[in-house]
C-alpha positions in Angstrom: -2.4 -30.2 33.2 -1.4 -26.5 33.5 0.9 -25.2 30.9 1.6 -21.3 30.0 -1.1 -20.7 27.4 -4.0 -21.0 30.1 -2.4 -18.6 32.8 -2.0 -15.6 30.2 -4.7 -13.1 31.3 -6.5 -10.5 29.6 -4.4 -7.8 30.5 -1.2 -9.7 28.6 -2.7 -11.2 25.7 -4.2 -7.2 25.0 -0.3 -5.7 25.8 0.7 -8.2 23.0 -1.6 -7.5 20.3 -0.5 -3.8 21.2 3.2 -4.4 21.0 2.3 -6.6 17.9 0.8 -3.3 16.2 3.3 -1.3 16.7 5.6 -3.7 15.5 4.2 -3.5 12.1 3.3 -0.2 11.6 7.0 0.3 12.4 8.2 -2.3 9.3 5.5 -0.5 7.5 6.9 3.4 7.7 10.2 1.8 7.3 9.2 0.0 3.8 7.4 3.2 2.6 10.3 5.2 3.5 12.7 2.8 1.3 9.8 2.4 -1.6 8.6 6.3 -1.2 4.8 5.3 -1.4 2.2 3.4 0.6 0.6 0.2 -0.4 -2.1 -0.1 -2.1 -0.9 2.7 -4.3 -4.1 4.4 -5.9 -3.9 6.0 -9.0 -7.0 8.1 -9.8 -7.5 8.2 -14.3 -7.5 12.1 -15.1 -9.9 11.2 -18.2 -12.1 9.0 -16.2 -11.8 9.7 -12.5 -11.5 6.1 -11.8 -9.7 5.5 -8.7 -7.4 2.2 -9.4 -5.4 0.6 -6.4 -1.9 -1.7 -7.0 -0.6 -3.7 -4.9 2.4 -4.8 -6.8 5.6 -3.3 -5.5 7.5 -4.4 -8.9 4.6 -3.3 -11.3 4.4 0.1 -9.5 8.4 0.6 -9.9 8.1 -0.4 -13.7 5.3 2.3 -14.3 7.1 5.0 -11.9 9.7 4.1 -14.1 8.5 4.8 -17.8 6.2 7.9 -16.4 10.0 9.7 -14.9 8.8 9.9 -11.4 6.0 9.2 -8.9 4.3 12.7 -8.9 4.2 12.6 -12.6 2.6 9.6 -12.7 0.3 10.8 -10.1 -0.7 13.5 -12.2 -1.0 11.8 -15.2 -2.3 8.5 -15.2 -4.3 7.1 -17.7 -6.2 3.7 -17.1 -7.0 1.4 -19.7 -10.7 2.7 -20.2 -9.3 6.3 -20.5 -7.1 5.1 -23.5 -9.5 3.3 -25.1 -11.9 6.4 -24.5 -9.4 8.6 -25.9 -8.5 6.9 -29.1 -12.7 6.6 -30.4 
């Protein structure tokens, strides 16, 4: 019994995974081009210097959101340890 799977060789199965990648890092500029960041977006607390990352696409608009734009957010995050820190 000799189907297609079995008479892929190496060289085919590696030009797939190839094509594959560059498939998705494609989708992937194209998504941070649309969005205007990356995911994971890392925020780094300028009171702690924790480093936080999110992953949620609709979270991260909704903060972009109330902070005016992404580079002020960038510059002035505030994790929830910083708050807490900052009001004792």
């Amino acid at each position: 019994m000799n189907n297609d799977n079995t008479n892929i060789s190496a060289t085919q199965t590696a030009e797939a995974k190839a094509k594959r990648s560059a498939t998705i890092a494609t989708k992937r500029e194209e998504k941070t081009e649309v969005r205007g960041y990356t995911l994971p977006l890392v925020l780094t607390c300028t009171i702690t210097g924790k480093s936080v990352k999110y992953t949620s696409a609709s979270y991260i608009d909704k903060v972009i959101a109330k902070h005016g734009s992404l580079e002020k957010l960038l510059t002035s995050y505030v994790s929830r340890e910083g708050k807490r820190s900052s009001k004792a």
